[in-house]
N, C-alpha and C positions, 0 to 999 in steps of 0.2 A: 755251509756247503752242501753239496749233493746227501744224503742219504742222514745229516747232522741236524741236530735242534737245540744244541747248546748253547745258537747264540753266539758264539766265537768267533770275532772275525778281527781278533788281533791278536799277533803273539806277545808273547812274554814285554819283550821291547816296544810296542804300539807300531809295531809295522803291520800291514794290511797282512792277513792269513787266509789267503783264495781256497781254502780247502776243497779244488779242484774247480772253484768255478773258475773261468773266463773273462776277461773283459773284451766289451767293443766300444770305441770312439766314435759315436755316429756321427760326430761334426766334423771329423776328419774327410776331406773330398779331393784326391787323389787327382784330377785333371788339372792342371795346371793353366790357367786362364789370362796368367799376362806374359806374354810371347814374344819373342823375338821376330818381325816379319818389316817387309818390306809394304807388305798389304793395306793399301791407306795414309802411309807413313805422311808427317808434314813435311818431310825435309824430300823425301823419293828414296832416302841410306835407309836400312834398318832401324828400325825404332820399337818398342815397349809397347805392344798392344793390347788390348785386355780384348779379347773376343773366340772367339774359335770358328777353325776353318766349316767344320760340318755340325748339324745336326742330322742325317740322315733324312734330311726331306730338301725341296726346293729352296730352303728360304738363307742358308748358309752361302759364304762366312757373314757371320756375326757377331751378338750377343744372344744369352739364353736368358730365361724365366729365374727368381731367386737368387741371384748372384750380390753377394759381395764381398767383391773382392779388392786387396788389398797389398800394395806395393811401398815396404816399409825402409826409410833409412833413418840406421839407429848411428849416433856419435855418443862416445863416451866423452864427454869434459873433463879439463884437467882442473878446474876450482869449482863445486858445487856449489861454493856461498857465494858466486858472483853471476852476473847475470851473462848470456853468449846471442850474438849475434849470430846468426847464421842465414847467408843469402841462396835464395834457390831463383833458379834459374831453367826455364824451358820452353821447347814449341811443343804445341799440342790441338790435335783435332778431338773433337767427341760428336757423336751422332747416336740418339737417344728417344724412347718416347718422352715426348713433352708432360712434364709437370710429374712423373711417376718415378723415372731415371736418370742415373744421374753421373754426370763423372765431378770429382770433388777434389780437392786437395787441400790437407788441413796439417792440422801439427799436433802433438801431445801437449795436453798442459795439467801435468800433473794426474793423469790417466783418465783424464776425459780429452776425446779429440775436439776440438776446437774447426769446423768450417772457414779457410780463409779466401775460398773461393766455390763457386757451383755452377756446373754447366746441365742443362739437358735441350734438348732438340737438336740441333746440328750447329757446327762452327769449327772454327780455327779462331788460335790465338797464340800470345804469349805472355810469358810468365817472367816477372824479373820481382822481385820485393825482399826485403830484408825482414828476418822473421826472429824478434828478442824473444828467449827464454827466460826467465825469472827462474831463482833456485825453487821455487816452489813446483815450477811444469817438470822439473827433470823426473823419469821415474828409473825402474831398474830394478835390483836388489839391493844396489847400493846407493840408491836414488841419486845417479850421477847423468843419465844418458838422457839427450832430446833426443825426440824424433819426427820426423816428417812423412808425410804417406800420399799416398793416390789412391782415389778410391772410384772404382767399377760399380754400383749400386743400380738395381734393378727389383720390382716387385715381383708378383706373383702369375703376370701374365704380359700379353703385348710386347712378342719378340722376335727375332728370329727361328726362337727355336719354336716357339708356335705358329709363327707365321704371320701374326696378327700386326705385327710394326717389321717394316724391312728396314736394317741398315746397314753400314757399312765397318760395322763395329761400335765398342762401345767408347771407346779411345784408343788413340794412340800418340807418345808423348816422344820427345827426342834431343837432342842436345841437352841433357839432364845436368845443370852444374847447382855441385852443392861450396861455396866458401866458407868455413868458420875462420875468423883469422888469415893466418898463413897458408891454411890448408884448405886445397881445391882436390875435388873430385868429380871428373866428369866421367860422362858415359854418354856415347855418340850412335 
């Protein structure tokens, strides 16, 4: 810490001993990037958009430069030694530079995400497929939970927030249904 050269930077029990220093989480990014809006939407109801209305120049709403981001649904399982079906279900637009950006949808398997679809340049589609987890994809602390995710992915230039690719966003997804079993959860 501050003004200290002894090295000390646990106490007695190995918990962290900040002796006045600070932490910052620089990967922590406080804008909230997948939205509630009607803006684009595939249905015309509200839907799950990943973009943002402004960047403070002409080129807004969009998407911005370095983005990824990520819309996550976690299920805890009720038998981790067996395998679970889980069906997803949605409509979605994505409009993207081509070959650099991308909107995605994948699943955990075992804490690597898995790609089980990719879109970039511009479209509308749907999503309907059954997606088996093996006891080995589940992760967790108690390694019980699948997951499934959407993902916003953008490089380091050619966007709206620079101006260099105009779009309409980066996606936007809607009639979200997840089945495991007996159990459905949508989001409209």
């Amino acid at each position: 810490g501050p003004g200290r050269y002894d090295g000390k930077f646990q106490d007695y029990y190995g918990n962290p001993s900040w002796q006045g220093w600070t932490h910052v989480d620089a990967t922590y990014d406080p804008v909230q990037r997948w939205n509630v809006s009607v803006f684009q939407s595939p249905t015309g109801t509200p839907a799950i958009w990943c973009g943002q209305e402004s960047f403070g120049n002409a080129c807004g709403p969009g998407y911005g430069n370095d983005w990824n981001e990520n819309l996550v649904f976690t299920y805890t399982v009720a038998n981790p030694s067996a395998n679970t079906v889980a069906r997803l279900e949605c409509i979605y637009n994505w409009d993207s530079e081509p070959g650099f950006d991308y909107f995605r949808i994948q699943q955990n398997r075992g804490g690597t995400w898995e790609t089980i679809i990719q879109h970039d340049d511009a479209g509308s589609a749907t999503f309907d497929q059954n997606i088996t987890f093996t006891p080995s994809d589940y992760v967790g602390p108690a390694g019980n939970q699948l997951e499934l995710r959407f993902v916003g992915f953008s490089d380091g230039a050619w966007s709206d927030e620079d101006c260099l690719w105009h779009t309409q966003g980066l996606a936007q997804v809607d009639n979200i249904r997840v089945t495991i079993g007996a159990s459905v959860w949508y989001e409209d």
